[in-house]
C-alpha positions in Angstrom: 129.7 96.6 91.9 128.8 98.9 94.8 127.3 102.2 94.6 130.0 104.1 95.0 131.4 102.4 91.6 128.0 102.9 89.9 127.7 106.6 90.5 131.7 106.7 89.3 131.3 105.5 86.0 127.9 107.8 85.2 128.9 110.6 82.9 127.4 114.1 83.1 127.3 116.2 79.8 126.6 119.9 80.5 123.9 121.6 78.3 122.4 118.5 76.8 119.8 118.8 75.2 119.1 122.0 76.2 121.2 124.8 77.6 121.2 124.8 81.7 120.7 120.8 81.6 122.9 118.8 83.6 122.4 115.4 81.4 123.3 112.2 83.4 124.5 109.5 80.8 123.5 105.5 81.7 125.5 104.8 78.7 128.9 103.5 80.7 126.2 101.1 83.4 124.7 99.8 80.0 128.6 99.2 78.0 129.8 97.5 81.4 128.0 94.2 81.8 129.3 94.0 86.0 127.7 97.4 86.2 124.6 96.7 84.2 124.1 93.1 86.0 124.9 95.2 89.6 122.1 97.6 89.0 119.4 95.0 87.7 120.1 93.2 90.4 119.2 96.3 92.8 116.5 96.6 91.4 114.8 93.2 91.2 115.7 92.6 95.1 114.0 96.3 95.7 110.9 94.7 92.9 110.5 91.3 94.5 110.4 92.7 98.4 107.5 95.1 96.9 105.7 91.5 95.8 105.4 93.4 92.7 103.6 91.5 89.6 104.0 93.5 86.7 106.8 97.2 86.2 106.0 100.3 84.0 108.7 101.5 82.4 108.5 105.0 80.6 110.2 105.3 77.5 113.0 104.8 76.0 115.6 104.3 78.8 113.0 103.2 81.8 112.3 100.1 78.8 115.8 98.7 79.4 116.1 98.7 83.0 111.8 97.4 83.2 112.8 94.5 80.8 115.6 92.8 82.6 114.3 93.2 85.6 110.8 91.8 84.1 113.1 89.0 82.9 114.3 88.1 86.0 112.0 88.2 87.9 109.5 86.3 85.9 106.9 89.4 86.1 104.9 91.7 83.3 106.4 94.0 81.8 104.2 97.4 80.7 105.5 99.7 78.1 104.4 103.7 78.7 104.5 104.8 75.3 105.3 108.3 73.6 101.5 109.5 72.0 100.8 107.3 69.3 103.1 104.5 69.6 100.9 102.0 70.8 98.2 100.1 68.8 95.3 99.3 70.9 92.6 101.6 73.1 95.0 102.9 75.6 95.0 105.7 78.4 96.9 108.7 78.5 98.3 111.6 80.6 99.9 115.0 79.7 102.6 116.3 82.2 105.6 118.4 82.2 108.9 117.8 82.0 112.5 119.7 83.2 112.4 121.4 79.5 108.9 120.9 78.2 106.1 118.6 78.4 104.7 115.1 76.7 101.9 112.7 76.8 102.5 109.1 77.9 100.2 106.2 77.1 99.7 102.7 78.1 97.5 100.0 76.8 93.9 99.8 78.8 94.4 96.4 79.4 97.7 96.0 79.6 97.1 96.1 84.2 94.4 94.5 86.1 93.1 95.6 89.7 94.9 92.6 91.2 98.3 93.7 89.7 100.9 95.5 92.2 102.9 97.4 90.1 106.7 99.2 90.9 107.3 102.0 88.5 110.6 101.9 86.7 112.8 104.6 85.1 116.3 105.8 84.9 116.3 109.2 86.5 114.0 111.1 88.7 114.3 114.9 88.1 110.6 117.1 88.7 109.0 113.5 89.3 106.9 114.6 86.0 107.4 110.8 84.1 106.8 108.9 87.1 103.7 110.9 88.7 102.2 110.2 85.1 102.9 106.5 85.2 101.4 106.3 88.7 98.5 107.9 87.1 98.3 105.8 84.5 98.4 102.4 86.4 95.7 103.8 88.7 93.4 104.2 85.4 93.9 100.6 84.8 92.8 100.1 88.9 95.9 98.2 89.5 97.9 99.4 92.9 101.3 101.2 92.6 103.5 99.4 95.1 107.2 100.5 94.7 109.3 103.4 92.3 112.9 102.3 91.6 114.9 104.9 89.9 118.8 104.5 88.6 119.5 108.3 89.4 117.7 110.8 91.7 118.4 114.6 91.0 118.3 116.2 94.5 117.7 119.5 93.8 114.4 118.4 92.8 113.8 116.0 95.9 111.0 119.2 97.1 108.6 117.6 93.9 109.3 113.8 95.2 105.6 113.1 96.7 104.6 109.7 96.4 102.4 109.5 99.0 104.5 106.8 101.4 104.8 104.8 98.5 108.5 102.6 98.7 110.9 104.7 96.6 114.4 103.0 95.3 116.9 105.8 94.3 119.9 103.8 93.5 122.1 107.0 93.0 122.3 110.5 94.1 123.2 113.5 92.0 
């Protein structure tokens, strides 16, 4: 599927979950298996040029596009975790969010200094989720390489500094 199709089939629910919020739903990409194969393969040609050995994916719906990409690529997989959710010593950062904020956490072990690591995730809005994961993989020493996104909000693009780091934004909103 091309992009054009991609960003044809994603739905946009008004006022969800909060008033003023214009919610972008993956659901359709996920229920369409041309559209979900099309977008993991995106990604993992975006992942492999990066030389990438390992993604963070935020949860929940960075997780589904981290894993098949992980999966086909043959690389690590690293789940940033909602406080508490994870059983071992593990680092954390608070940030803000388009209507609040949260604390992520990943395991302290889970990266090494020699992994290159692309950050994963399904929308960028304020860039809150995936300046934390940055943050968090540069606690474990490991080098941020790439950030692939599904959806980009431009009317936030002002708050995307990654500091020349490659950025994927499949779609535009």
């Amino acid at each position: 599927m091309t992009k054009d199709q991609l960003q044809n089939i994603i739905v946009n629910i008004p006022d969800f979950p909060i008033k003023g919020i214009q919610f972008k739903d993956i659901n359709p990409i996920l229920t369409n298996p041309a559209a979900f194969q099309s977008t993991i393969d995106i990604f993992a040609k975006f992942i492999s040029e990066q030389k990438a050995t390992a993604i963070v994916a935020p949860e929940a719906r960075g997780f589904i596009f981290g894993a098949g990409v992980a999966y086909k690529l043959g690389i690590k997989l690293v789940l940033a975790r909602k406080k508490g959710k994870l059983p071992s010593k593990t680092y954390e950062v608070e940030y803000d969010l388009e209507y609040g904020s949260t604390i992520l956490q990943i395991h302290q072990d889970a990266l090494t200094k020699d992994d290159r690591v692309v950050v994963i995730d399904d929308l960028i809005a304020t860039a809150g989720t995936i300046n934390a994961c940055i943050e968090l993989t540069k606690k474990t020493q490991a080098q941020v390489v790439g950030i692939a996104s599904l959806i980009s909000l431009s009317e936030f693009e002002n708050k995307h500094h990654f500091n020349n780091v490659p950025l994927l934004e499949i779609l535009k909103f």
